[in-house]
C-alpha positions as protocol buffer text, in pm:
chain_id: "A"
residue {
  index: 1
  type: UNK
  ca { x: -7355 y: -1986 z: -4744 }
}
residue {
  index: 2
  type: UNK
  ca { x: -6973 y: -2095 z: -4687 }
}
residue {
  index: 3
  type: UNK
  ca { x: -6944 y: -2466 z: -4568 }
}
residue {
  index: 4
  type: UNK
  ca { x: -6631 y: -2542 z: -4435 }
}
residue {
  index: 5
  type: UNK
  ca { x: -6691 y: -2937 z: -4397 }
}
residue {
  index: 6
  type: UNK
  ca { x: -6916 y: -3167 z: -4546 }
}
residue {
  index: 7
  type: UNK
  ca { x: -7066 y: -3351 z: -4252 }
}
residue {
  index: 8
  type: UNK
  ca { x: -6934 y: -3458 z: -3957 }
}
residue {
  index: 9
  type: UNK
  ca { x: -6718 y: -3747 z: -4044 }
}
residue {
  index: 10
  type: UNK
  ca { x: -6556 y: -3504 z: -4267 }
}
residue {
  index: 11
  type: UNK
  ca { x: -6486 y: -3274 z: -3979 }
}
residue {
  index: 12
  type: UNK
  ca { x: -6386 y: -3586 z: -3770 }
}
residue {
  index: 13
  type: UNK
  ca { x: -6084 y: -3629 z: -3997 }
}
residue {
  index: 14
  type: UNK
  ca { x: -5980 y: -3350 z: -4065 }
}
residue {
  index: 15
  type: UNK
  ca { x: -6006 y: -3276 z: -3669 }
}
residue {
  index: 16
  type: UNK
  ca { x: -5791 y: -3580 z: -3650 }
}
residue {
  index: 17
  type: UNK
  ca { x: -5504 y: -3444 z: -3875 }
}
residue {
  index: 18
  type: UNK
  ca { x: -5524 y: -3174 z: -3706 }
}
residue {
  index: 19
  type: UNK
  ca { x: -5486 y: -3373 z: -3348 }
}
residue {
  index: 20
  type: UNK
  ca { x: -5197 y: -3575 z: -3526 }
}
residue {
  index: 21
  type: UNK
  ca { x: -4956 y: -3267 z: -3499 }
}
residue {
  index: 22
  type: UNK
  ca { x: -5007 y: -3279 z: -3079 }
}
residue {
  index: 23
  type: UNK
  ca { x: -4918 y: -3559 z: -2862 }
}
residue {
  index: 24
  type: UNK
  ca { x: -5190 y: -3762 z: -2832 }
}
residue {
  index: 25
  type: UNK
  ca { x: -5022 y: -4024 z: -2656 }
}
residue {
  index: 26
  type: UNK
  ca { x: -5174 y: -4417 z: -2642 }
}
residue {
  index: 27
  type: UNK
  ca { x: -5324 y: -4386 z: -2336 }
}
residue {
  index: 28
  type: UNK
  ca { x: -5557 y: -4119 z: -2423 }
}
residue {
  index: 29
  type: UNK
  ca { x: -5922 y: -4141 z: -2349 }
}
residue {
  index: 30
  type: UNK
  ca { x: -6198 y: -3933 z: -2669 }
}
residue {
  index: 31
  type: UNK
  ca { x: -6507 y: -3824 z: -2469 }
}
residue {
  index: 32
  type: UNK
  ca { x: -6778 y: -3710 z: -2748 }
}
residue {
  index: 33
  type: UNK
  ca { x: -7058 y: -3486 z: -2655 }
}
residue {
  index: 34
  type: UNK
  ca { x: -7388 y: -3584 z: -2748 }
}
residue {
  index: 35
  type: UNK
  ca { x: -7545 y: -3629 z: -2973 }
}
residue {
  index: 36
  type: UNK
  ca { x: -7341 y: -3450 z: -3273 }
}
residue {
  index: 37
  type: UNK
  ca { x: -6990 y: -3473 z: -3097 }
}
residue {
  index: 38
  type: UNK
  ca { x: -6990 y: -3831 z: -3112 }
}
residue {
  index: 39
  type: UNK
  ca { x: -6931 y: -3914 z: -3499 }
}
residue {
  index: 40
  type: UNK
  ca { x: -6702 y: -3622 z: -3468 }
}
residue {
  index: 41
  type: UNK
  ca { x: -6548 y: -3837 z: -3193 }
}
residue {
  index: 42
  type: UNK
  ca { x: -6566 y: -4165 z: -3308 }
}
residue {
  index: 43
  type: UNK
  ca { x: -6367 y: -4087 z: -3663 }
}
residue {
  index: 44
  type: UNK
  ca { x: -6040 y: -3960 z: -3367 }
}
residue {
  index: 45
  type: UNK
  ca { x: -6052 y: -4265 z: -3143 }
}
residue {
  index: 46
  type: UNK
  ca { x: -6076 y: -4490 z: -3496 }
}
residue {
  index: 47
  type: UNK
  ca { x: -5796 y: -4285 z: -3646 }
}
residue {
  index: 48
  type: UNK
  ca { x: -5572 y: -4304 z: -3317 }
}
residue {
  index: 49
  type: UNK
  ca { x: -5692 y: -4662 z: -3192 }
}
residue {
  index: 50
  type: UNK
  ca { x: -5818 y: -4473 z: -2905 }
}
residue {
  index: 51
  type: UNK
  ca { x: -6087 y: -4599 z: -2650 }
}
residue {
  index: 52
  type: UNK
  ca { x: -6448 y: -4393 z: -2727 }
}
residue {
  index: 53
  type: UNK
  ca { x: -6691 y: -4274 z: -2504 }
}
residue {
  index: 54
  type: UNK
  ca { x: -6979 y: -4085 z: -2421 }
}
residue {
  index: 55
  type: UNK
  ca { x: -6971 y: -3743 z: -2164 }
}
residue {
  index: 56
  type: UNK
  ca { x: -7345 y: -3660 z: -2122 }
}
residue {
  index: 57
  type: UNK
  ca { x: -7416 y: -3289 z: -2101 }
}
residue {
  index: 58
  type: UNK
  ca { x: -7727 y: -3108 z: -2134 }
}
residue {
  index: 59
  type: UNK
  ca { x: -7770 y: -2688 z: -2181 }
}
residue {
  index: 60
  type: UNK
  ca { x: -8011 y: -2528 z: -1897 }
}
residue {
  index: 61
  type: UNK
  ca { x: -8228 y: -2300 z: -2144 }
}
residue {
  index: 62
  type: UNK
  ca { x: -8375 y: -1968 z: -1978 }
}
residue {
  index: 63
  type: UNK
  ca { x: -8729 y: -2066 z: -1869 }
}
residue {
  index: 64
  type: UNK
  ca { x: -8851 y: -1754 z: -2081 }
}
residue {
  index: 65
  type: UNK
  ca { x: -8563 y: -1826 z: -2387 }
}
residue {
  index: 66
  type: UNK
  ca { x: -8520 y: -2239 z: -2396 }
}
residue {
  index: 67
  type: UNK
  ca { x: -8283 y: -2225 z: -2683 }
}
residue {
  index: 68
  type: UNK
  ca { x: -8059 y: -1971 z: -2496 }
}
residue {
  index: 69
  type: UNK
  ca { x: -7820 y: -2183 z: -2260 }
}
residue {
  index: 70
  type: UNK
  ca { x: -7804 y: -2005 z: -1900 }
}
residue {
  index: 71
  type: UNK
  ca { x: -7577 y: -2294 z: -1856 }
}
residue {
  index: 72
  type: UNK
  ca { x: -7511 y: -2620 z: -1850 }
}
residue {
  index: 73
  type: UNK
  ca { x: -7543 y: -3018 z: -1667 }
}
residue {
  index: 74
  type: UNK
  ca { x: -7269 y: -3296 z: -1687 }
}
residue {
  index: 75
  type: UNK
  ca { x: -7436 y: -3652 z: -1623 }
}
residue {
  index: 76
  type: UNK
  ca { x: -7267 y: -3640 z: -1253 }
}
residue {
  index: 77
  type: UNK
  ca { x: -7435 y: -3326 z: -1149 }
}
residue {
  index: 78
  type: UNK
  ca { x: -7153 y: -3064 z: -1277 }
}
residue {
  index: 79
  type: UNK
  ca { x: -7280 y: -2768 z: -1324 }
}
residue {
  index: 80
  type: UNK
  ca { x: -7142 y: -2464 z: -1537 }
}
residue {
  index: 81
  type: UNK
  ca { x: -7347 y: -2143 z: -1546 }
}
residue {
  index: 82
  type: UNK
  ca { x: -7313 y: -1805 z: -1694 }
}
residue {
  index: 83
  type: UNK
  ca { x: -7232 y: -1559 z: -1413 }
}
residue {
  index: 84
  type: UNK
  ca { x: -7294 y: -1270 z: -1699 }
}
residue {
  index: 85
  type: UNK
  ca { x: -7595 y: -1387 z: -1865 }
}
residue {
  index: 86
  type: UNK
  ca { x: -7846 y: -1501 z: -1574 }
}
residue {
  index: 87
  type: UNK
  ca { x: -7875 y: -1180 z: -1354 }
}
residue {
  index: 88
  type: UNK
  ca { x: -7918 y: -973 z: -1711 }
}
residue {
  index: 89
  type: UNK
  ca { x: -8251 y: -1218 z: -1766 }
}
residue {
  index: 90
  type: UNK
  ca { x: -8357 y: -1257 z: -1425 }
}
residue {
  index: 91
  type: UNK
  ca { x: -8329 y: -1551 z: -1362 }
}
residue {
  index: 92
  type: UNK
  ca { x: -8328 y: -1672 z: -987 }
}
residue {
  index: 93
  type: UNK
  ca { x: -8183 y: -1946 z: -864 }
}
residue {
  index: 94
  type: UNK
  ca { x: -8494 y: -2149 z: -775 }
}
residue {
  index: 95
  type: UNK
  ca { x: -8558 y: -2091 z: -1194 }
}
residue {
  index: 96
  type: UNK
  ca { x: -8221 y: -2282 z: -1242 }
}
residue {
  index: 97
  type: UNK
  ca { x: -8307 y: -2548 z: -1001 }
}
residue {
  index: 98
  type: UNK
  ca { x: -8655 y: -2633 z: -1203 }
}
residue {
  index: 99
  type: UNK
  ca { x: -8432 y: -2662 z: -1519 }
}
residue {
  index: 100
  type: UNK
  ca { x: -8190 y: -2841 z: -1378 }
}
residue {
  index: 101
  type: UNK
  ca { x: -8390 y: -3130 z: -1227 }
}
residue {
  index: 102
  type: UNK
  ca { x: -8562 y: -3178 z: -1565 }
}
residue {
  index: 103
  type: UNK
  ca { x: -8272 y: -3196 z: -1776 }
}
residue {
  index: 104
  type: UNK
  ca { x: -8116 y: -3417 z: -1526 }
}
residue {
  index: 105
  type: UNK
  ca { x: -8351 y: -3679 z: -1600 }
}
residue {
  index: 106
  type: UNK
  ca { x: -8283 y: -3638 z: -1918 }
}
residue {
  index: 107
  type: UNK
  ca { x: -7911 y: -3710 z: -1908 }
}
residue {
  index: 108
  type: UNK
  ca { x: -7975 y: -3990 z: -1673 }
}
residue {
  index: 109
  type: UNK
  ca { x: -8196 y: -4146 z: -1934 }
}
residue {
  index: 110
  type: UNK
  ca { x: -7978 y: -4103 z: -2198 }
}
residue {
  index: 111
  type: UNK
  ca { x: -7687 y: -4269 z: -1957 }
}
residue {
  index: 112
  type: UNK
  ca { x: -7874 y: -4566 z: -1928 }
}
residue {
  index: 113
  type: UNK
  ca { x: -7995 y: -4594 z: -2303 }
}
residue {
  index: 114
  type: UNK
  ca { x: -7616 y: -4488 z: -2456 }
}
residue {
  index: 115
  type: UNK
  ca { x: -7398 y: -4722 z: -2197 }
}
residue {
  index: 116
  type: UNK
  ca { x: -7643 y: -4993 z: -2099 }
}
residue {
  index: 117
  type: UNK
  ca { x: -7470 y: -5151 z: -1769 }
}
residue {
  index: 118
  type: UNK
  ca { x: -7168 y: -5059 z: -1889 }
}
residue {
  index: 119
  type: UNK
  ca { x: -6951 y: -4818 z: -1655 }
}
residue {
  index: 120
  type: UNK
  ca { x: -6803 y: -4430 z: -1768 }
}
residue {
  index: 121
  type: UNK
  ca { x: -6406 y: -4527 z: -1872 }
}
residue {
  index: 122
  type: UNK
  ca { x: -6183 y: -4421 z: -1633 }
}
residue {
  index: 123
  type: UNK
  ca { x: -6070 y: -4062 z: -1639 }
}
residue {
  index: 124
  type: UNK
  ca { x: -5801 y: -4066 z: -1355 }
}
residue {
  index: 125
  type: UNK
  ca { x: -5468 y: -4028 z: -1463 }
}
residue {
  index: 126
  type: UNK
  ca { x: -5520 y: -4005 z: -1827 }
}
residue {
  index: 127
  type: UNK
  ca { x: -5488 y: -3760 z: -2142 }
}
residue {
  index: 128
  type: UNK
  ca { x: -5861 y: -3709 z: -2188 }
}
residue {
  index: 129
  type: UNK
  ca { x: -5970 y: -3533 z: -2527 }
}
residue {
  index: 130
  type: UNK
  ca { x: -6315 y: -3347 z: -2523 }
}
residue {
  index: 131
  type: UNK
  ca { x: -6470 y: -3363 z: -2875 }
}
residue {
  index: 132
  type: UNK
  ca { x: -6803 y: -3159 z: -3006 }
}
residue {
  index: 133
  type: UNK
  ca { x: -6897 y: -3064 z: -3345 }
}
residue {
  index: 134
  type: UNK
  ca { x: -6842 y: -2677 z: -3283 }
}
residue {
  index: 135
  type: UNK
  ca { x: -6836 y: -2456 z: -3000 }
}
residue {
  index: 136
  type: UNK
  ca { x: -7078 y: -2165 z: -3009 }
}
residue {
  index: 137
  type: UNK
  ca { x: -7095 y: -2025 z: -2597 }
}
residue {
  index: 138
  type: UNK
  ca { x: -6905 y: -2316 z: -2500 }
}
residue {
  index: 139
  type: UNK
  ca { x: -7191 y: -2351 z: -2196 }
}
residue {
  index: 140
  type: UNK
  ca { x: -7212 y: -2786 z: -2241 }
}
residue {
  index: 141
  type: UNK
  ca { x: -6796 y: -2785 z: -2309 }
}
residue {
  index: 142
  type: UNK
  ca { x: -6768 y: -2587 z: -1947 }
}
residue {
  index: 143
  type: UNK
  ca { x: -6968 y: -2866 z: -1795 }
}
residue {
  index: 144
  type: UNK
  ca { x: -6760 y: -3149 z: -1952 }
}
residue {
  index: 145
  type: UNK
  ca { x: -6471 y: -3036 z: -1848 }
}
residue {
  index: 146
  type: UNK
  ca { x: -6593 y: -2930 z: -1468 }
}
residue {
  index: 147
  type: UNK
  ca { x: -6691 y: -3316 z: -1492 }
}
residue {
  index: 148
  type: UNK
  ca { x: -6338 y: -3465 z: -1650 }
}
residue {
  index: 149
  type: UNK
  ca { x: -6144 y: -3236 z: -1464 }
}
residue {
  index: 150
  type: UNK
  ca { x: -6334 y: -3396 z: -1078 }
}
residue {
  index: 151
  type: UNK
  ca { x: -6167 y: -3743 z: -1182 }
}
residue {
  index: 152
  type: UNK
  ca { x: -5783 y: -3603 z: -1190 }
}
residue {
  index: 153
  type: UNK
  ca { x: -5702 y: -3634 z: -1590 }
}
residue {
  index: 154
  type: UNK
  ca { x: -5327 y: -3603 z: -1657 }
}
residue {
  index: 155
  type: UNK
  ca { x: -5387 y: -3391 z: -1913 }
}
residue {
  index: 156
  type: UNK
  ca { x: -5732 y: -3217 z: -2116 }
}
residue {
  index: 157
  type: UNK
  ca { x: -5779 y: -3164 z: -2470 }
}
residue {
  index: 158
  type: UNK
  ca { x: -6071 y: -2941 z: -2652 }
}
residue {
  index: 159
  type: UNK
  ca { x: -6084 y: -3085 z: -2980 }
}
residue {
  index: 160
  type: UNK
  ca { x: -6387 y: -2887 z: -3208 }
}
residue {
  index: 161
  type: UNK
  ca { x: -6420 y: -2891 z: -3610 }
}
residue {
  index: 162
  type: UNK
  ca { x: -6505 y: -2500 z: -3558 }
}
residue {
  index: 163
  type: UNK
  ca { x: -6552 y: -2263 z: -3251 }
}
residue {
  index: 164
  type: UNK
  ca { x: -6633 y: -1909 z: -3220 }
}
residue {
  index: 165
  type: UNK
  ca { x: -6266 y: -1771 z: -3140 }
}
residue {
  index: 166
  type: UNK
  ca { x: -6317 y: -1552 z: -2846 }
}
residue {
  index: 167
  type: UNK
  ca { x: -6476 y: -1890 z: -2698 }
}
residue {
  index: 168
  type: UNK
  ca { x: -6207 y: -2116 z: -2892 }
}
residue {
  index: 169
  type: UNK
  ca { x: -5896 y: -1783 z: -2653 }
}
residue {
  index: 170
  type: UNK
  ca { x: -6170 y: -1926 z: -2350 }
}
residue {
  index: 171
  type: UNK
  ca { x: -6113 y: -2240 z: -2354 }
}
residue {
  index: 172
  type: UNK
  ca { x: -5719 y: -2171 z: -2392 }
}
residue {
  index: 173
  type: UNK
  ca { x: -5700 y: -2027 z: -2047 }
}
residue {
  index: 174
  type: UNK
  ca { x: -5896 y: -2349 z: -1884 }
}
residue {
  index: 175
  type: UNK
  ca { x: -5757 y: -2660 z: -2029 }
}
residue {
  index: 176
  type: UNK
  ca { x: -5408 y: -2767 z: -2154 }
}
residue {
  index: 177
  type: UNK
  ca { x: -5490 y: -2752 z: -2523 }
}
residue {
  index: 178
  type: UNK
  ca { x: -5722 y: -2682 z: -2754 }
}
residue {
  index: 179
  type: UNK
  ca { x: -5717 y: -2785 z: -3082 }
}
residue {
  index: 180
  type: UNK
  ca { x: -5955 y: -2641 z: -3370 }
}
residue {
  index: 181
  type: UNK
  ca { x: -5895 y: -2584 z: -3747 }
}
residue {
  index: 182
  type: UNK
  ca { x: -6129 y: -2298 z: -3753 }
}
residue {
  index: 183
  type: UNK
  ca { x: -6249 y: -2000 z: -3563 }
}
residue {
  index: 184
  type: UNK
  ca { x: -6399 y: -1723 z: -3755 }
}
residue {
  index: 185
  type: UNK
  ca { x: -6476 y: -1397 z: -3634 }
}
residue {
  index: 186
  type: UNK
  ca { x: -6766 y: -1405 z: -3747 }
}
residue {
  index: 187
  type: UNK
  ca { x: -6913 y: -1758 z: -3672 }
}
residue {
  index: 188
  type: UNK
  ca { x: -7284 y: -1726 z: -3665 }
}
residue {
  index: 189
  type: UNK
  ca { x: -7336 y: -2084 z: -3553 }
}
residue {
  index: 190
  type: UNK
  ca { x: -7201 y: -2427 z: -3598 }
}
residue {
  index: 191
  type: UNK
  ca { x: -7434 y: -2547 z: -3886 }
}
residue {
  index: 192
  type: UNK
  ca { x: -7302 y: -2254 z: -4085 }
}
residue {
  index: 193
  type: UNK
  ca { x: -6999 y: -2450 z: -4129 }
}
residue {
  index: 194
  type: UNK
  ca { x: -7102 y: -2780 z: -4250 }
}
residue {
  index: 195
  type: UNK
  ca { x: -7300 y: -2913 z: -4548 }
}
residue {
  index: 196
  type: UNK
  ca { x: -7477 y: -3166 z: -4422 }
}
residue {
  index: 197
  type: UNK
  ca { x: -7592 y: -3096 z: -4063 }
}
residue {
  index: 198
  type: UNK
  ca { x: -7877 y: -3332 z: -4030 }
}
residue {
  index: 199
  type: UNK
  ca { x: -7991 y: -3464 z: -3621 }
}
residue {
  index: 200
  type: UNK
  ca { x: -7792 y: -3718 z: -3474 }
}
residue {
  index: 201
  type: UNK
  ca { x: -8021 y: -4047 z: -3373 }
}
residue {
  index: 202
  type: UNK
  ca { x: -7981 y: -4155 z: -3018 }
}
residue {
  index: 203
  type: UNK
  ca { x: -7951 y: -4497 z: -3215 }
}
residue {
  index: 204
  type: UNK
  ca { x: -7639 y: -4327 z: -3406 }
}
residue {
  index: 205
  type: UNK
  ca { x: -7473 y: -4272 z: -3105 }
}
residue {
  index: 206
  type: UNK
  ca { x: -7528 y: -4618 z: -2903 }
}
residue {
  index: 207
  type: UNK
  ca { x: -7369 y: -4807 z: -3264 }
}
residue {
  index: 208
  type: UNK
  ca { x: -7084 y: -4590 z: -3247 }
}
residue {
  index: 209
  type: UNK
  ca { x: -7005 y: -4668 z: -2897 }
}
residue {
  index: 210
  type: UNK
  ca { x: -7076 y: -5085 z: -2930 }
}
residue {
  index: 211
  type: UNK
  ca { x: -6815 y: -5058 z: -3188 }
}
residue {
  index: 212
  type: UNK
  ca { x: -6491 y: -5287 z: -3105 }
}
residue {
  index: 213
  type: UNK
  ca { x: -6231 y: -5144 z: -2859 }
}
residue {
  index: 214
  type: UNK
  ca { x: -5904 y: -5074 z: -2987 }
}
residue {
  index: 215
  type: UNK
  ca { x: -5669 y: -5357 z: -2882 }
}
């Protein structure tokens, strides 16, 4: 097996000197994607001095296939789903709406649990920077940015350690950048390309976000 990066503060880093060839800019919002795009996440905004926070999104699994994603939930209801994939399984829509309200729960939970009573950061107006630890389909990054791009961002940013590259040429054509180190031909899956790809703890991701501000 190749690994590209060790874990994912590794791939945070180097993510980061990747991002410090663009214009970040200082008002620029990082949005990690739970649970594994958040230490990704967290090693930009600490690099940059750049407010962190949580985007929950949650894949819709096939009710037959759970690992496959038919699509994807942001935590405001944004929904992304593959137009190509669903009629091939036969899926119906009242299928999707089953899924949906149970993973909805879910990423209402995990809202309250990750942020507390503590509101989203604003969006409006700002350079926002969409992290994740790879991008495979892409089906949770198409809800995240369905969901940043409802608040009126100035600008979006895809920022991933690795992607698939016809998903990496994707992305290219919906948001203003995308930034990514590596995208293989033949990408097999995200873990492929790290060492150490052990589960991110919910109780990971709430310490990363109480950390201190930038000034």
């Amino acid at each position: 097996m190749t690994s590209t990066y060790l874990d994912r503060i590794d791939a945070g880093q180097r993510l980061a000197d990747a991002l410090a060839k663009t214009d970040v800019g200082q008002d620029t919002l990082v949005l990690g994607l739970p649970r594994g795009g958040v230490p990704v996440a967290a090693e930009i905004a600490d690099r940059f001095s750049l407010e962190l926070d949580v985007l929950n999104v949650r894949k819709l699994g096939a009710p037959l296939q759970p690992e496959l994603a038919m699509g994807a939930i942001a935590e405001d209801g944004s929904r992304y789903l593959n137009a190509y994939l669903i009629p091939r399984l036969g899926v119906s829509e009242g299928d999707v709406e089953r899924v949906q309200v149970r993973e909805q729960q879910t990423l209402t939970e995990r809202s309250r649990r990750y942020r507390g009573d503590r509101p989203p950061a604003r969006i409006s107006g700002r350079h926002v920077i969409l992290v994740d630890d790879g991008l495979a389909t892409g089906a949770t990054m198409h809800a995240a940015v369905l969901a940043v791009r409802k608040q009126h961002p100035a600008r979006i940013t895809v920022a991933v350690p690795v992607a698939a590259r016809d998903s990496a040429d994707e992305f290219r054509t919906l948001v203003d950048q995308v930034v990514c180190p590596m995208e293989p031909v033949d990408f097999t899956a995200v873990g492929y390309w790290y060492q150490h790809f052990d589960q991110v703890a919910d109780e990971d991701v709430c310490r990363l976000l109480r950390s201190p501000a930038p000034d």
